[in-house]
N, C-alpha and C positions, 0 to 999 in steps of 0.2 A: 308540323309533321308529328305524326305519334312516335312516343316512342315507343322502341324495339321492346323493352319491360311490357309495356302495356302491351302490344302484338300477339307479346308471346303468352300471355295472361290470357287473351282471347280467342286463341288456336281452340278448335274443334277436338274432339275426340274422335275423329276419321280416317281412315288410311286416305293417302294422299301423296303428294309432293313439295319440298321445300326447297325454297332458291335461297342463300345469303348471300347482299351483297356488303362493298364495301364501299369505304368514304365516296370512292370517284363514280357510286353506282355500279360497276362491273359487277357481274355474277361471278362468285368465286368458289361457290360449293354449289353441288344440286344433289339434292338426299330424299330418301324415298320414307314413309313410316304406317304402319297397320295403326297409329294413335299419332295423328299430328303431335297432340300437345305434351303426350309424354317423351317425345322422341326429339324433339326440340328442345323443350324443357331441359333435359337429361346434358344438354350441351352447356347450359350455362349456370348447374346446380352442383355441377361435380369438378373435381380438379382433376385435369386430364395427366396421365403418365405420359401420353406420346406426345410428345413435340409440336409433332407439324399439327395435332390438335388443336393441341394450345396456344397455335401461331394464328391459325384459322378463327378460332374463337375470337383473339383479343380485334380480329382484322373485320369482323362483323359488325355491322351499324345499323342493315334494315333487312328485315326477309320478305317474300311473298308465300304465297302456299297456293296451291291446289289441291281441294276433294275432291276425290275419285269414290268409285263405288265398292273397288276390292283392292287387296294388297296387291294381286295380278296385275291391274289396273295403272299399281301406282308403278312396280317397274317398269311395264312397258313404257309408259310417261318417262318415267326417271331416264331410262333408256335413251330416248329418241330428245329429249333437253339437253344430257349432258355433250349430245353427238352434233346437236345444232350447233350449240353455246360452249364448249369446251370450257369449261372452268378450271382456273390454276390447281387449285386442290382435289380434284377431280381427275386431272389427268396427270396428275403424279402418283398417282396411285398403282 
């Protein structure tokens, strides 16, 4: 398995879509970014103030992405994922 370091080293500079999961596989977040790799990046480079942030981070093991064409693009996606998949951090929001 790669790791998630390595993943996140090889993110695109795209707008797109990002899923984290956790140990058991589940999708626990789904997030949208105009720069995949800064907007990922930005999660595991900084020490978060908010909590449930940093609850989320430390509960992340593997992501996936999708590149889309526009940031437009990537809401709509973003959209229509978190509405399939309900993710815990997602809908505590």
């Amino acid at each position: 398995m790669v790791e998630l370091k390595d993943k996140i080293a090889k993110l695109p500079g795209f707008p797109g879509v990002y899923k984290y999961m956790d140990a058991q596989g589940n999708i626990i977040y789904i997030g949208k970014a105009k720069n995949l790799k800064k907007r990922v990046s930005s999660y595991f480079t900084k020490k978060h103030e908010n909590r449930k942030t940093a609850v989320l981070v430390n509960q992340i093991v593997d992501l996936e992405f999708t590149v889309v064409d526009t940031e437009f693009d990537a809401l709509l996606l973003e959209n229509s994922l978190i509405k399939e998949f309900q993710p815990k951090f997602n809908i505590n929001l």
